[in-house]
N, C-alpha and C positions, 0 to 999 in steps of 0.2 A: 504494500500500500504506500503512497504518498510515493510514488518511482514516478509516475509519469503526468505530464500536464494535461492528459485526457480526461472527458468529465468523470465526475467524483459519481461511483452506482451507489443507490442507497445503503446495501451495507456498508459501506463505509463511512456513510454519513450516521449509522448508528453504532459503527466503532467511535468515529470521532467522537458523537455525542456521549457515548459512555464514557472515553477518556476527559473530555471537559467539561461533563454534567459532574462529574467525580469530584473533579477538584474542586467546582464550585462549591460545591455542600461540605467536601473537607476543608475548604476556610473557613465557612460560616460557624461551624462544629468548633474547628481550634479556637477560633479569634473571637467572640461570645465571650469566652470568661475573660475579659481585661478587665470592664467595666462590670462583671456579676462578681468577679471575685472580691473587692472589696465590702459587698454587700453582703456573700456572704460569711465572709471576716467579720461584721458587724454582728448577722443576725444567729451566729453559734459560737460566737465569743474567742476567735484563734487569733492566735500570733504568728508571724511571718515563720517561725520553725515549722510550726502543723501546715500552712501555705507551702513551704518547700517539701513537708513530706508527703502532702497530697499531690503535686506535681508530678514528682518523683514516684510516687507510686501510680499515676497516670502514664509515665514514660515505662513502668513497670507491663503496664497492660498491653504496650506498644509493643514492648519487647518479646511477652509472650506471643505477638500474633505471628512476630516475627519470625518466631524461630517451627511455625506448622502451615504458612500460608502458600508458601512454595509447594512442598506435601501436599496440601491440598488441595492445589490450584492440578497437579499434577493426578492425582485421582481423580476427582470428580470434576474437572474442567475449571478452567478458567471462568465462566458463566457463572455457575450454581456458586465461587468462591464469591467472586464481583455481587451477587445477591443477597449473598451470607451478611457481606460486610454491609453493605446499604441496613440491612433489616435491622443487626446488631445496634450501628450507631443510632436507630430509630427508637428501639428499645430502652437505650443508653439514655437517652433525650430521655424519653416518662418515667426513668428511675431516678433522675435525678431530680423531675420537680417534684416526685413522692417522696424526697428523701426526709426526715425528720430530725438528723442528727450528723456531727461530722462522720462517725463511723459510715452512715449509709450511702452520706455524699461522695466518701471517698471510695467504698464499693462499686459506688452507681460510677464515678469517671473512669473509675479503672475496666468496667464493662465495655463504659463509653469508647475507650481510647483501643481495647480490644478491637471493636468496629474497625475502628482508626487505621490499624495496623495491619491488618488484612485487608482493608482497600488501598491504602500505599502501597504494601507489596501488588497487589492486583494490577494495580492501572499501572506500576512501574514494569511489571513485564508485562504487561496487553504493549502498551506506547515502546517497549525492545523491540516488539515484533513487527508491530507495523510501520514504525517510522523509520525506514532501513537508511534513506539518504536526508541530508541535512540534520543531521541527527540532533544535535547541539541547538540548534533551533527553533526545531520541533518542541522536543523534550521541555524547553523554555517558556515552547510556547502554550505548553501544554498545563504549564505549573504558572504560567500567566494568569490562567482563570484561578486558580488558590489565589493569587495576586489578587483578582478582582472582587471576587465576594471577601476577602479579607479588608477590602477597601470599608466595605460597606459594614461591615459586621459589627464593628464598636460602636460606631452611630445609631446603626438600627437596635442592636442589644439596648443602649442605652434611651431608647426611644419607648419601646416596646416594654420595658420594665416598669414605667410609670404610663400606662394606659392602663384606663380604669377598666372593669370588669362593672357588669350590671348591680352587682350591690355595692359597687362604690371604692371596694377596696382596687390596689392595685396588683397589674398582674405580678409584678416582679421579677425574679429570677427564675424561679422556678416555672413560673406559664412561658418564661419566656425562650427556655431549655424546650419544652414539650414543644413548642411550634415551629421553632427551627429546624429541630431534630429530624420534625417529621417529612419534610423536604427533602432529607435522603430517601426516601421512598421512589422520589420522582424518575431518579436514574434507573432504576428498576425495567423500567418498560423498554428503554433502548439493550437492555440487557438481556433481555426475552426476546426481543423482534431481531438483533443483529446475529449474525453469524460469526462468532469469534476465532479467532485466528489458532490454530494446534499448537502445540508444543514441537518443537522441530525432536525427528527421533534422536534416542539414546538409548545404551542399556544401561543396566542400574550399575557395571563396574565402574565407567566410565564416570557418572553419575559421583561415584565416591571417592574414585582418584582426584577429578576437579576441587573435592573438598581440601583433600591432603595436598596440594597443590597451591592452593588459596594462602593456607596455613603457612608454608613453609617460599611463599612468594614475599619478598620485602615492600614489593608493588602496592602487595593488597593491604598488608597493614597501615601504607604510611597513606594509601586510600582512605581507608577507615579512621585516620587520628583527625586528614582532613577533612572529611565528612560531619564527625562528631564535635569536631570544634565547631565549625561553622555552622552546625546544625543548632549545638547549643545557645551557640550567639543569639542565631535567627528566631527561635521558639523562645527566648526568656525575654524578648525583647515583647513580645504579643503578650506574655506571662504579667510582666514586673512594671511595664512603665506607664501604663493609667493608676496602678499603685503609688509608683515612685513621684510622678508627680503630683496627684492627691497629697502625698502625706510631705514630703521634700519641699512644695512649694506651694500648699496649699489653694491646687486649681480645685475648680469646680469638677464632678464626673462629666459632665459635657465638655468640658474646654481639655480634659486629657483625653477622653475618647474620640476629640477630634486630632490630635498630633498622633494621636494612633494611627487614625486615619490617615493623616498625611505621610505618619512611614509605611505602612500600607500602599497608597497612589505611590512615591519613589520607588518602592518594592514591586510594584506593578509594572509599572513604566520599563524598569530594569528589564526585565523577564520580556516583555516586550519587544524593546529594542536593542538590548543588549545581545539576543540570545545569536541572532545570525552574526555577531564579532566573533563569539568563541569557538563558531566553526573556522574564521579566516584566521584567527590568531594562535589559535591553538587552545585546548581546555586546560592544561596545567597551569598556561601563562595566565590565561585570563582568570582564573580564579585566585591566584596567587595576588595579581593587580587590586581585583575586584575589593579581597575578603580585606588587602591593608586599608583600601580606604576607608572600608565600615569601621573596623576597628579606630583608627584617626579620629574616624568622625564621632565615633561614642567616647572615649577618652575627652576629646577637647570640648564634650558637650558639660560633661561635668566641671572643664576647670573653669570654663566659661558661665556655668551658674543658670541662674531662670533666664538669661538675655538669650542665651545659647540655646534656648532647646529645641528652636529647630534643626538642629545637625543630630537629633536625636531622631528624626524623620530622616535626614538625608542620609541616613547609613544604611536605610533599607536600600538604597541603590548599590550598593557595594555587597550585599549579604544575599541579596535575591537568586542572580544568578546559581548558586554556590551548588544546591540540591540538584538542580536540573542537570548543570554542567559534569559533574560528576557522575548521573546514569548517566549520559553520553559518552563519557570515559569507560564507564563501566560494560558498555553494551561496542564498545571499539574494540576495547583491548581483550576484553572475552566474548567471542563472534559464538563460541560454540558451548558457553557455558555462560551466559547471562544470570539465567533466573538464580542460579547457581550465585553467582558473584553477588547480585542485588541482595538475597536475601543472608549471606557473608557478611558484607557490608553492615546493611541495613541493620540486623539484629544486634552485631557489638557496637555499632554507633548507639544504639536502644539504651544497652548497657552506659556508656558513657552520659548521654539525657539524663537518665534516674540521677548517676552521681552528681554529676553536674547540677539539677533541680535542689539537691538535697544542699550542694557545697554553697549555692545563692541565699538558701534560707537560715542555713546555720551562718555564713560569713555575716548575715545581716544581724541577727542574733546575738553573733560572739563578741563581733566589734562594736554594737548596742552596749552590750552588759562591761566590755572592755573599760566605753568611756562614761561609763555612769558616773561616773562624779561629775562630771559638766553639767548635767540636768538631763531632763527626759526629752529635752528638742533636741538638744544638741547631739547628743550619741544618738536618739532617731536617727539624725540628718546624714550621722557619718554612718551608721552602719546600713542605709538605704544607697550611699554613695560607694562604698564599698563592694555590696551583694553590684551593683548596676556596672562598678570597675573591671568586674569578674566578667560580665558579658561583653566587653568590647575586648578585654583579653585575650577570650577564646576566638575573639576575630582574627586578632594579630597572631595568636595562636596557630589557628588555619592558615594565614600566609605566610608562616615559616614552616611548616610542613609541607607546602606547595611548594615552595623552592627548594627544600629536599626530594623532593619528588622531583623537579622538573631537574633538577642536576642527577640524578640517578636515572631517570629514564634517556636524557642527554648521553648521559657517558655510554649506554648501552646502545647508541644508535636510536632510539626510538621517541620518536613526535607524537604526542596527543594536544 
């Protein structure tokens, strides 16, 4: 698919639509809690630790889907997996606005993010298969639509929270989990009507050599650190910063769900028009490029203070790319073991999320109680600045492992 400039037959138009209905509704799904999670911080009484370990135990849920959706995209097709996940995240949505307590809330996201993670892997090998040329751009453009309903998601969350219900109360968080949710439904029907694409053959030796191969490849590791840095950047930033600036600079929830928003649109934009450079320029280089900017740009947001938090927006242009360009890489450099690599990848980057969630909630935490004798603004302030230092980190982070990577695939001859 997507080889030639002849017109497009409707099965493809409902492959497309599965791959971009996907990631619709998985932005709407991740990017939702910026603006619920402080509310729900209010209305069950947590501290930024219980916030990092519900996180973290949500990147938990990811991690599990991780490591059986490959499996079972491979048994029972690729379809019935891609349905699984729609139905799950649906589910996910009505557990959460039943939930009554943090124990149930953080049961219900970890269900949630199970969804999550079996439609990731899902659409990241349905889009290996079919996007065989311009790969880098596709893949971009395909993680564009997560871009675009993540545009909207904080605004709307926060819209949709304070509509009243007919006896007056409002809906909140909770109504507002169940109706979003239920939008992953929608992808469902291009999932039943299109013809999805096989799995290209293997036998199951081969199958488990590729594993022992991955492992003992320095490739795929330093894949995986970049991945996970950048991945973490990318998600705590959807995570922590209608937090951080609620509590750091006391905005309104509107007025930080809208710079959410605006990293969101630079996030978008990126994926956009970024994604056909890193087929010209290469995927190592341009991610390497990409991830120092974000990081720059989240660093100098903090030294710069509340004047600066635009560049807290502008570093989704640096960070966006990062996920896409990487299956690209992934789907180049393993032609014959894809699904294989993705969910390699995918599942220890999982692992690093969780630590990662937990190391933002404790750093804000430890460096809080550090400088308690300054008063209770003051250590707020540092240890909100701190846990947010951690996420432009793991940006810079990522583009020192890309240039370990691009100098190790350089020495071997080899151009991604």
């Amino acid at each position: 698919m997507i080889k030639r400039a002849s017109k497009i037959s409707m099965n493809e138009i409902w492959l497309l639509s599965i791959v971009f209905g996907g990631f619709l509704v998985f932005g709407l799904s991740e990017n939702v809690k910026g603006p619920a999670i402080p509310r729900m911080q209010l209305d069950f009484g947590l501290n930024e630790g219980q916030l990092g370990l519900m996180l973290a135990l949500n990147s938990l849920g990811y991690l599990v889907a991780c490591t059986f959706t490959s499996y079972l995209a491979d048994k029972v097709g690729i379809r019935a997996t891609s349905i699984a996940a729609f139905v799950s995240m649906t589910v996910g949505g009505v557990l959460i606005g039943v939930s009554n307590g943090f124990q149930a809330l953080t049961a219900s996201y970890f269900f949630m993010y199970i969804g999550n993670g079996m439609l990731e892997i899902a659409l990241a090998i349905l889009a290996a298969r079919i996007f065989v040329k311009n790969t880098g751009f596709l893949m971009n453009l395909s993680h564009f639509f997560y871009g675009l309903s993540s545009i909207v998601a904080p605004i709307v969350a926060a819209s949709m929270m304070g509509w009243r219900l007919p006896g007056g109360d409002a809906l909140g968080w909770r109504g507002m989990y169940v109706i979003v949710l239920m939008l992953s439904l929608l992808p469902v029907i291009p999932a039943l009507l299109g013809r999805l694409p096989a799995e290209p053959a293997h036998d199951e030796a081969e199958e488990r050599i590729s594993y022992r191969k991955l492992l003992r490849d320095p490739v795929a590791w330093l894949i995986v650190l970049v991945l996970t840095s950048g991945v973490i950047s990318e998600l705590s930033i959807g995570s922590w910063l209608v937090n951080f600036l609620e509590k750091a600079y006391d905005w309104s929830p509107t007025d930080a769900s809208g710079m959410l928003s605006a990293f969101f649109l630079c996030f978008t934009l990126a994926r956009l028009l970024l994604g056909p450079l890193t087929d010209r320029f290469g995927y190592t280089m341009s991610i390497m490029v990409l991830s120092l900017s974000s990081g720059v740009c989240s660093i100098a947001a903090l030294f710069a203070g509340e004047s600066g938090a635009i560049l807290f927006a502008l570093a989704g242009v640096g960070i966006a790319p990062i996920y896409p360009t990487v299956m690209a890489l992934l789907a180049k450099r393993y032609p014959r073991g894809t699904g294989t690599a993705i969910t390699f990848t995918v599942t220890l980057m999982g692992i690093g999320s969780v630590l990662g969630n937990l190391a933002i909630g404790g750093l804000i935490e430890g460096v809080r109680d550090l400088y308690a004798d300054r008063g209770e603004e003051a250590s707020g302030l540092l240890g909100l600045q701190a846990g947010y230092g951690f996420i432009g980190a793991m940006a810079l982070l990522c583009a020192a492992a890309c240039l370990v990577l691009y100098a190790y695939l350089r020495k071997r001859g080899e151009r991604y």
